[in-house]
Chimera marker file (.cmm) of the C-alpha trace (Angstrom):
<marker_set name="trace">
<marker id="1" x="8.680" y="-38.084" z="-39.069" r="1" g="1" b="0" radius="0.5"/>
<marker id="2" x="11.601" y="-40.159" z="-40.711" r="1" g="1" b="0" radius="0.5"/>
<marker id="3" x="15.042" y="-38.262" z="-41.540" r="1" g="1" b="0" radius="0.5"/>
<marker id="4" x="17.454" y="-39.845" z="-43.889" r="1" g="1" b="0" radius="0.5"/>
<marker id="5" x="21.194" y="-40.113" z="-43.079" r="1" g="1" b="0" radius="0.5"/>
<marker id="6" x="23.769" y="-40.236" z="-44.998" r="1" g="1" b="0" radius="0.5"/>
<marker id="7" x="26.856" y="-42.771" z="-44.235" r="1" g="1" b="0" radius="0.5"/>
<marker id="8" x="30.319" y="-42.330" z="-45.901" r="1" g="1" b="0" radius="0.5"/>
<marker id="9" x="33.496" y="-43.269" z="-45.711" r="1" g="1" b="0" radius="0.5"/>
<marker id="10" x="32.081" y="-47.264" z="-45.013" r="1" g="1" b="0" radius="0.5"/>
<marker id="11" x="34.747" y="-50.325" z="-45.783" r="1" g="1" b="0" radius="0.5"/>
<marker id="12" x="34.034" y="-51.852" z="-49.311" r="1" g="1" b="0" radius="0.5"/>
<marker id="13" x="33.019" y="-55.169" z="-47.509" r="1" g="1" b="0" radius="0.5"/>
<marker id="14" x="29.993" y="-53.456" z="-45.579" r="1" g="1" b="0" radius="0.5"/>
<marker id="15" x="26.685" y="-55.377" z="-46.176" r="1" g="1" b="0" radius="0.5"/>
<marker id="16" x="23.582" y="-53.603" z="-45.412" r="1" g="1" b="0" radius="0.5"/>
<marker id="17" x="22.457" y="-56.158" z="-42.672" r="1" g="1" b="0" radius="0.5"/>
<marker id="18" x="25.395" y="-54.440" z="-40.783" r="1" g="1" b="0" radius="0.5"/>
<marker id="19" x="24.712" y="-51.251" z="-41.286" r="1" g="1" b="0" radius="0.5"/>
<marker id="20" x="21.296" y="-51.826" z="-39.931" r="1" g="1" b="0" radius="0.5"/>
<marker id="21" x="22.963" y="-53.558" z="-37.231" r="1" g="1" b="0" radius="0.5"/>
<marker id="22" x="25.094" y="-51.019" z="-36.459" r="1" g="1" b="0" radius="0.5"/>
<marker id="23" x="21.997" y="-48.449" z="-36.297" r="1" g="1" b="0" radius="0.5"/>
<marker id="24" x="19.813" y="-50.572" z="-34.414" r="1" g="1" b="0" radius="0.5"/>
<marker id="25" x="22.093" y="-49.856" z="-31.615" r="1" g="1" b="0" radius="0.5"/>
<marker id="26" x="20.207" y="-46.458" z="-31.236" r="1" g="1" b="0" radius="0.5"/>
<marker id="27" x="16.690" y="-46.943" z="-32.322" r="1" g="1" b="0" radius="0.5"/>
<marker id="28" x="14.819" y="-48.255" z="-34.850" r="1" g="1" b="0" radius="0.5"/>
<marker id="29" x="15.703" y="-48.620" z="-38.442" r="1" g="1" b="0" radius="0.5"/>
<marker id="30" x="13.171" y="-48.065" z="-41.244" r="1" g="1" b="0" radius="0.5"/>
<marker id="31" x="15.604" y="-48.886" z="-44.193" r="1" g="1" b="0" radius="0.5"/>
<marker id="32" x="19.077" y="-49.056" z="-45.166" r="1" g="1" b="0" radius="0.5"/>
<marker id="33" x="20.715" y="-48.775" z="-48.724" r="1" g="1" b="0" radius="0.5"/>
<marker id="34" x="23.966" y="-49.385" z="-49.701" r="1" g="1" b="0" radius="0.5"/>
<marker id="35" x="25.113" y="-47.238" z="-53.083" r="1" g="1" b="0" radius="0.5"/>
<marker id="36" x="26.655" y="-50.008" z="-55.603" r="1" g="1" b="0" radius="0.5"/>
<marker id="37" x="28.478" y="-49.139" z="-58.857" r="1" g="1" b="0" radius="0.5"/>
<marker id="38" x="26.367" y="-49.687" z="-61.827" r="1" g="1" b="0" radius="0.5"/>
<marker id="39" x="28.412" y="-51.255" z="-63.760" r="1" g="1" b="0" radius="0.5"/>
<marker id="40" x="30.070" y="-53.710" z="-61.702" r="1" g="1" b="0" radius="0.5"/>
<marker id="41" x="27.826" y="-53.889" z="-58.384" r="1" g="1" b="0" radius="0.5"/>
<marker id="42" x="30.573" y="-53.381" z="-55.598" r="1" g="1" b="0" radius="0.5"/>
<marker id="43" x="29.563" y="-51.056" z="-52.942" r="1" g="1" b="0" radius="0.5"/>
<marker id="44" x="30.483" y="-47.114" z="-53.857" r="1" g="1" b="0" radius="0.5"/>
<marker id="45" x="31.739" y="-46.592" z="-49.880" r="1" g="1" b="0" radius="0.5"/>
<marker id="46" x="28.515" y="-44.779" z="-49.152" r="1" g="1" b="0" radius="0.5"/>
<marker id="47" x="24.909" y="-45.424" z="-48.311" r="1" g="1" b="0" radius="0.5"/>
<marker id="48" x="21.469" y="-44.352" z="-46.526" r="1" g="1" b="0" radius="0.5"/>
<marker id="49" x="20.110" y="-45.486" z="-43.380" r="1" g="1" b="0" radius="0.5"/>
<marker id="50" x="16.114" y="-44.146" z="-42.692" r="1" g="1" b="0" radius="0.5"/>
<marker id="51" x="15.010" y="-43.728" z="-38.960" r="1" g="1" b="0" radius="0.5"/>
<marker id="52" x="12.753" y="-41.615" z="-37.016" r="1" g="1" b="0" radius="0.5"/>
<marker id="53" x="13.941" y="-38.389" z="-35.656" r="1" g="1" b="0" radius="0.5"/>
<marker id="54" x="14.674" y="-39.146" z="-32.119" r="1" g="1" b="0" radius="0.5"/>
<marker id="55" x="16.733" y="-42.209" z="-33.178" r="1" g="1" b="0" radius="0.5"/>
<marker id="56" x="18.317" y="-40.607" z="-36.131" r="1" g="1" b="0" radius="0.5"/>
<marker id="57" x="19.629" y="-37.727" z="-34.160" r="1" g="1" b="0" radius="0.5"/>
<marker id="58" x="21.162" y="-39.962" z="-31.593" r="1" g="1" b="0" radius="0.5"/>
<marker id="59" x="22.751" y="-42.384" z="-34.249" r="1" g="1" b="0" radius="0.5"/>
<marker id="60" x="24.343" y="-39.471" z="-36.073" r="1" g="1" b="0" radius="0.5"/>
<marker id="61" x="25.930" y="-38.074" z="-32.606" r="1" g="1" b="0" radius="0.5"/>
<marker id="62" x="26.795" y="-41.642" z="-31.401" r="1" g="1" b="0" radius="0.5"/>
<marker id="63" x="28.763" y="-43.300" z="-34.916" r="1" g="1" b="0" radius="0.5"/>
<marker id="64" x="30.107" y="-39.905" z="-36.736" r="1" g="1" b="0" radius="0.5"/>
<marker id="65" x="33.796" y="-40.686" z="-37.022" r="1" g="1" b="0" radius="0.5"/>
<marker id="66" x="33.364" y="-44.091" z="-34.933" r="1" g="1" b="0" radius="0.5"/>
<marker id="67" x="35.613" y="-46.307" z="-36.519" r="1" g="1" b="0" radius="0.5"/>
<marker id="68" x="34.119" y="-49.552" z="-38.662" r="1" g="1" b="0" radius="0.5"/>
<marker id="69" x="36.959" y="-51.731" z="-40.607" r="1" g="1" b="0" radius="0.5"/>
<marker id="70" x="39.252" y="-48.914" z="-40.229" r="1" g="1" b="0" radius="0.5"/>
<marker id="71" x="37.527" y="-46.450" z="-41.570" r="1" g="1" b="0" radius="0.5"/>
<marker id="72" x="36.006" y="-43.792" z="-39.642" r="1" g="1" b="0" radius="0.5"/>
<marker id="73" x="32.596" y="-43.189" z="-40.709" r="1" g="1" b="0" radius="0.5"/>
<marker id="74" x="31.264" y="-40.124" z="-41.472" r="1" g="1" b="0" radius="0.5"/>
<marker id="75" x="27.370" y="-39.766" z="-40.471" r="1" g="1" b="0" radius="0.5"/>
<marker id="76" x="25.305" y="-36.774" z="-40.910" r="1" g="1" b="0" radius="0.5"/>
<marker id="77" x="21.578" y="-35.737" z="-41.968" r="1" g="1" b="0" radius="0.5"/>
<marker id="78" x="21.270" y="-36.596" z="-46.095" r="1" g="1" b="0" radius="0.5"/>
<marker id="79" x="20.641" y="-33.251" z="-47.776" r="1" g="1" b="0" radius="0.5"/>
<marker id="80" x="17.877" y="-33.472" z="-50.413" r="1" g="1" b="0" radius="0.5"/>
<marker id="81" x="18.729" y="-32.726" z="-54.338" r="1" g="1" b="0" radius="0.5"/>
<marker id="82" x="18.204" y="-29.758" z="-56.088" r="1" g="1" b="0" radius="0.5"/>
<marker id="83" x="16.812" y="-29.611" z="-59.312" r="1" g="1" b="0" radius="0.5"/>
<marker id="84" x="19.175" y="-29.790" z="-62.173" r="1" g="1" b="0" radius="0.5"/>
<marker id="85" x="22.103" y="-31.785" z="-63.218" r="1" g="1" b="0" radius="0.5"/>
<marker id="86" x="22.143" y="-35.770" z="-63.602" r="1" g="1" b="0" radius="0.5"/>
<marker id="87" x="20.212" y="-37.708" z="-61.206" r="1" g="1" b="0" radius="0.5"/>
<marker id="88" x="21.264" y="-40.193" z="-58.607" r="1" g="1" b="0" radius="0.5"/>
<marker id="89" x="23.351" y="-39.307" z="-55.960" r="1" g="1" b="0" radius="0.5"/>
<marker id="90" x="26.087" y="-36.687" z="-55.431" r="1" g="1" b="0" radius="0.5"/>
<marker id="91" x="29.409" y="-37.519" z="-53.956" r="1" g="1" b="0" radius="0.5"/>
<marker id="92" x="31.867" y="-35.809" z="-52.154" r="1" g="1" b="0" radius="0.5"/>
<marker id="93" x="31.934" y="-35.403" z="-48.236" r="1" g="1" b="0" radius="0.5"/>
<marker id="94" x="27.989" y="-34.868" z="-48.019" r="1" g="1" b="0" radius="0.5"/>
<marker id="95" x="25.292" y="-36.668" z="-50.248" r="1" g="1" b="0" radius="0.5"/>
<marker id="96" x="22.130" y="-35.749" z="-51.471" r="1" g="1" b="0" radius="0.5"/>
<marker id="97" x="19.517" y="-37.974" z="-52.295" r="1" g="1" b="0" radius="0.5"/>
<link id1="1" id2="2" r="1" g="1" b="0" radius="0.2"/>
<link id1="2" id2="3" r="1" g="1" b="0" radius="0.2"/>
<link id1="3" id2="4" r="1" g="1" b="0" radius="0.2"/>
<link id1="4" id2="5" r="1" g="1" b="0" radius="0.2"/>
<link id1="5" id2="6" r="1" g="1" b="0" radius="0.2"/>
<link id1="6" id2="7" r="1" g="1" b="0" radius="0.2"/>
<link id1="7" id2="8" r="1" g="1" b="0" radius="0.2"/>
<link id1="8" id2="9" r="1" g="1" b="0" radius="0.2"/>
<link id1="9" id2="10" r="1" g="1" b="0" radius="0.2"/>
<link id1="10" id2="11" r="1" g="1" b="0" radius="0.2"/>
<link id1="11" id2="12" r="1" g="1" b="0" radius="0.2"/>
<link id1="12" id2="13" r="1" g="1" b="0" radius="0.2"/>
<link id1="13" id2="14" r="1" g="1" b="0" radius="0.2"/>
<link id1="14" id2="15" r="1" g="1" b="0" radius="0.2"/>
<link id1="15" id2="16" r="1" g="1" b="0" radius="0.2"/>
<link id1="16" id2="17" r="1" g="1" b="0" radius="0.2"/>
<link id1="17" id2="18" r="1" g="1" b="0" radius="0.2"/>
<link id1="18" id2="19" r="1" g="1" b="0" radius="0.2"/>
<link id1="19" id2="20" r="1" g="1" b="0" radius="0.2"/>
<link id1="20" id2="21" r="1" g="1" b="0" radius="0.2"/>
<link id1="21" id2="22" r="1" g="1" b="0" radius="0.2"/>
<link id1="22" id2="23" r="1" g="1" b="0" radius="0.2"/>
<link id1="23" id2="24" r="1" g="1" b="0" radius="0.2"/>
<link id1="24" id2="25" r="1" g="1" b="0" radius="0.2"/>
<link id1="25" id2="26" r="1" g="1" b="0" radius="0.2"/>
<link id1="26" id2="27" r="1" g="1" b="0" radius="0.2"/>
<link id1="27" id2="28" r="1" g="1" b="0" radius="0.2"/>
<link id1="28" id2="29" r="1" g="1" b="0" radius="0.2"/>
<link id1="29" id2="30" r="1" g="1" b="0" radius="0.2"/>
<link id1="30" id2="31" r="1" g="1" b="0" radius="0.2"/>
<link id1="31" id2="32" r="1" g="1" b="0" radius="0.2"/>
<link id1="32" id2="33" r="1" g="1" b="0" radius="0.2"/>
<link id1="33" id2="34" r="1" g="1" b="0" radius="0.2"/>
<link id1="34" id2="35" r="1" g="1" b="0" radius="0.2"/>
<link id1="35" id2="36" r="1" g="1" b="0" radius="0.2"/>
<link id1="36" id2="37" r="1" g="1" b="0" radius="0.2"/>
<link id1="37" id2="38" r="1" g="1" b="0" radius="0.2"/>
<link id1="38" id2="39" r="1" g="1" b="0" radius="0.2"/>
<link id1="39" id2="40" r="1" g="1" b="0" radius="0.2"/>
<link id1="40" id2="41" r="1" g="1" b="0" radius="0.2"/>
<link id1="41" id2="42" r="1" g="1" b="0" radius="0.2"/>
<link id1="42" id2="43" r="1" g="1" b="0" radius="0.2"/>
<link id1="43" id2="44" r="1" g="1" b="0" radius="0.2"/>
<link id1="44" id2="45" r="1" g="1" b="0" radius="0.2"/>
<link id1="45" id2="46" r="1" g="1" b="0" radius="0.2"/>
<link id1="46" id2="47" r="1" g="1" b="0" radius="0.2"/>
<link id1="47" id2="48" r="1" g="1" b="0" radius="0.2"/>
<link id1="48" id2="49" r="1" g="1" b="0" radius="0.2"/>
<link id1="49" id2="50" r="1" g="1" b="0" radius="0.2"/>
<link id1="50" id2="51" r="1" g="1" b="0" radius="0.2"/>
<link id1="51" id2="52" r="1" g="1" b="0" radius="0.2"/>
<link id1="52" id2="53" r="1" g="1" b="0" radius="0.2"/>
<link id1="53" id2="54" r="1" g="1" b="0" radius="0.2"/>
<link id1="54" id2="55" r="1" g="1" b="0" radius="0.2"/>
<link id1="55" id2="56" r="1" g="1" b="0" radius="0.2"/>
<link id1="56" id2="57" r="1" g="1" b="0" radius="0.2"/>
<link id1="57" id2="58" r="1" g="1" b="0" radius="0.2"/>
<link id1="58" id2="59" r="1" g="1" b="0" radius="0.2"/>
<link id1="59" id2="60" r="1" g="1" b="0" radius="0.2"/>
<link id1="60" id2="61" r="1" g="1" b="0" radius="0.2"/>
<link id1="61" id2="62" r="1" g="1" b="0" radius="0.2"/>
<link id1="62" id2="63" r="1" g="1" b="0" radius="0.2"/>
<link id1="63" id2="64" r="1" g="1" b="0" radius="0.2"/>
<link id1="64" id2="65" r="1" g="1" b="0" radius="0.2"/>
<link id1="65" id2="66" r="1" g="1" b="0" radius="0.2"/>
<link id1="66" id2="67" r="1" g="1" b="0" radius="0.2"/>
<link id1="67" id2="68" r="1" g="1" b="0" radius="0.2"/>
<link id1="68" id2="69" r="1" g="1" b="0" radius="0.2"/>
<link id1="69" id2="70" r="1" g="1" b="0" radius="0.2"/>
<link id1="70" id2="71" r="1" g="1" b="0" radius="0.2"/>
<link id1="71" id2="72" r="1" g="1" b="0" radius="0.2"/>
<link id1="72" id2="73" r="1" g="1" b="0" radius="0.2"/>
<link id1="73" id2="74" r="1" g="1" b="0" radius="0.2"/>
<link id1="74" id2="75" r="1" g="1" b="0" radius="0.2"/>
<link id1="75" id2="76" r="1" g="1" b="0" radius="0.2"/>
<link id1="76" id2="77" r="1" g="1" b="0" radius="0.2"/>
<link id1="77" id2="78" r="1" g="1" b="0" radius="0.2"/>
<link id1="78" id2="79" r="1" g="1" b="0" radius="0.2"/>
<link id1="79" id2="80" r="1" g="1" b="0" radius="0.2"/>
<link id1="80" id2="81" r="1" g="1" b="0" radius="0.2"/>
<link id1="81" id2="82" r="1" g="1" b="0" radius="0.2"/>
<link id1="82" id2="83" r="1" g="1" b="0" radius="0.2"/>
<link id1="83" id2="84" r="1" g="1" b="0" radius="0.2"/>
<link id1="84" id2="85" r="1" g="1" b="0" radius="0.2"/>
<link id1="85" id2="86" r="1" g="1" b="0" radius="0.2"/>
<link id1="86" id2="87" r="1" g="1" b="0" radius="0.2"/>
<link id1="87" id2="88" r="1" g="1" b="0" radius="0.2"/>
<link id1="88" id2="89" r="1" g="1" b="0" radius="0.2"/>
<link id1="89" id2="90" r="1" g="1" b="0" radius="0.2"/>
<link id1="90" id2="91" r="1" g="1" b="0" radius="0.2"/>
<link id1="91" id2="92" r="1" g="1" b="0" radius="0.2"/>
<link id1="92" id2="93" r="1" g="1" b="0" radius="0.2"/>
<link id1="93" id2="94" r="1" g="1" b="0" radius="0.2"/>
<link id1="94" id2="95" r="1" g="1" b="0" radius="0.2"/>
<link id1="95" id2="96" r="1" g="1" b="0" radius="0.2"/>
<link id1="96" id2="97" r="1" g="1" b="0" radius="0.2"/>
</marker_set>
């Protein structure tokens, strides 16, 4: 099984090749996604990173609140959407996807 993680709280400048970088540290990374504005493209501050379960429960221990750019990330399991509202992702201190 995969879980999904959510990652906020990421510097502006963060590319996804060092997010997965950053995660590869603890395991294997299946796929990383940085959220980007629609309208202009810059990075939103937040994105997904896709391991298996093992690896994604050490990564979250390991890198919530660790400091990146000075920022100090905030890592935890992505919470699936409920039905309802507009689609995409939600904000605030814990995403959905």
């Amino acid at each position: 099984m995969s879980k999904k993680i959510y990652v906020g709280n990421l510097p502006w400048s963060t590319t996804e090749a060092e997010l997965e970088q950053l995660f590869a540290e603890h395991g294997s990374v299946n796929s990383v996604r940085i959220i980007t504005d629609r309208d202009t493209g810059r990075s939103r501050g937040f994105g997904f990173v896709e391991m298996n379960d093992d690896d994604a429960n050490a990564a979250m221990q390991a890198l919530d609140g660790r400091d990146m750019g000075g920022r100090a990330l905030r890592v935890n399991e992505a919470q699936e959407r409920s039905g309802g509202g507009r689609g995409g992702y939600g904000g605030g201190g814990r995403a959905r996807y």
